[in-house]
C-alpha positions in Angstrom: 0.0 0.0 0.0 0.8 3.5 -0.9 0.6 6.5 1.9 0.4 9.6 0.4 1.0 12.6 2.1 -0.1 15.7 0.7 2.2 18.9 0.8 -0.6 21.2 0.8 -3.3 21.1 4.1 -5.5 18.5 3.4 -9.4 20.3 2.7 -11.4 20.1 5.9 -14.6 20.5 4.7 -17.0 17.1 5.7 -17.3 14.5 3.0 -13.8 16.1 0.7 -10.8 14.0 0.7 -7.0 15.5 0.9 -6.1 17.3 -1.4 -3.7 15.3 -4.1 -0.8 17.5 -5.5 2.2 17.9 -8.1 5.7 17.9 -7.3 8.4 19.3 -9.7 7.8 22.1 -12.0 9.2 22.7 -15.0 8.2 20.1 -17.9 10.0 19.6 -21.2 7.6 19.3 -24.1 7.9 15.0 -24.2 7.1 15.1 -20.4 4.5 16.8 -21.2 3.2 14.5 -23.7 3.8 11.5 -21.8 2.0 12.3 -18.9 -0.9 13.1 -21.4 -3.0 15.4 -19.1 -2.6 13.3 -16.0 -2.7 15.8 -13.2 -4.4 15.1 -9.9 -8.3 15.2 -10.2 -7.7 13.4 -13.7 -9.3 10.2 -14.3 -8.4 8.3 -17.5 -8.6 5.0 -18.3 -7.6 2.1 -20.9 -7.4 -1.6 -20.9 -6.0 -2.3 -17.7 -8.8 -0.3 -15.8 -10.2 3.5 -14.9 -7.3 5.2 -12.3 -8.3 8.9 -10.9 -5.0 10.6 -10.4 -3.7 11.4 -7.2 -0.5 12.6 -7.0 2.1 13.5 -10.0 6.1 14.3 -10.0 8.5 15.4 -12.3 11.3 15.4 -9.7 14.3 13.2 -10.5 14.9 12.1 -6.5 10.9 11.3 -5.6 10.4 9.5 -9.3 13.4 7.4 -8.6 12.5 6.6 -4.7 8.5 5.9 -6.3 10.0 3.8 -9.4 13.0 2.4 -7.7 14.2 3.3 -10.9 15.1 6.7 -13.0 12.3 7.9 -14.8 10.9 11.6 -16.5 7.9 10.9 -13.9 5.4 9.2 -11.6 2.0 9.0 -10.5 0.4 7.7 -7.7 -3.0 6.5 -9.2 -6.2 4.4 -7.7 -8.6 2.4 -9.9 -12.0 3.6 -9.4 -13.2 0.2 -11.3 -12.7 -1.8 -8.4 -13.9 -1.3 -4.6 -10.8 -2.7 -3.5 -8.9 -0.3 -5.4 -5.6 0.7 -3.8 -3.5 3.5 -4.6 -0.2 2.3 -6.5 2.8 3.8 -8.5 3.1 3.7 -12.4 5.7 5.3 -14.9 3.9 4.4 -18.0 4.0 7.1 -20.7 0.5 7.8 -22.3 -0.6 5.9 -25.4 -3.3 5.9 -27.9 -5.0 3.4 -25.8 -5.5 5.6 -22.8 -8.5 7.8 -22.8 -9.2 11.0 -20.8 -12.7 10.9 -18.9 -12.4 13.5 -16.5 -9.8 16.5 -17.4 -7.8 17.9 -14.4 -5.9 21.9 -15.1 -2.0 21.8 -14.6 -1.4 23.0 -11.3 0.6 26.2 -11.4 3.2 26.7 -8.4 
């Protein structure tokens, strides 16, 4: 299992969960692309299930502690498919067969 801890104060109001958040900042143009609008709020989905986005970094010392490997990012995503649906890590760039159903904005820092 996955603890996320947000950076930001979690939102106190009854019935909201914490709020997810970005780390890192500046994004090259084929970061961008492979992250394919998957900021925190985002849900997208393809073959292997529907995952709302919880957390996203671009920085090189978190991806690699998330990945245990070097990597241009990470997410911390939960499949909203299944009840049982645990938060986990992925590194996987977008592809054609991932589909955005619920758009999340870029967080700006």
């Amino acid at each position: 299992m996955v603890t996320i801890t947000p950076s930001a104060p979690a939102d106190q109001t009854a019935g909201h969960t914490p709020r997810s958040f970005v780390q890192g900042s500046v994004l090259d143009s084929r970061v961008e692309e492979e992250l394919g609008g998957r900021w925190p709020g985002a849900v997208y989905q393809n073959s292997d299930g529907q995952f709302e986005v919880l957390f996203t970094t671009t920085d090189p010392a978190k991806v690699k502690e998330l990945l245990h490997r070097r990597g241009r990012f990470a997410l911390i995503v939960r499949d909203t498919l299944r009840p049982d649906g645990e938060p986990f890590i992925v590194g996987s760039a977008w592809t054609n067969s991932d589909t955005l159903v619920r758009r999340a904005d870029r967080p700006t820092r």
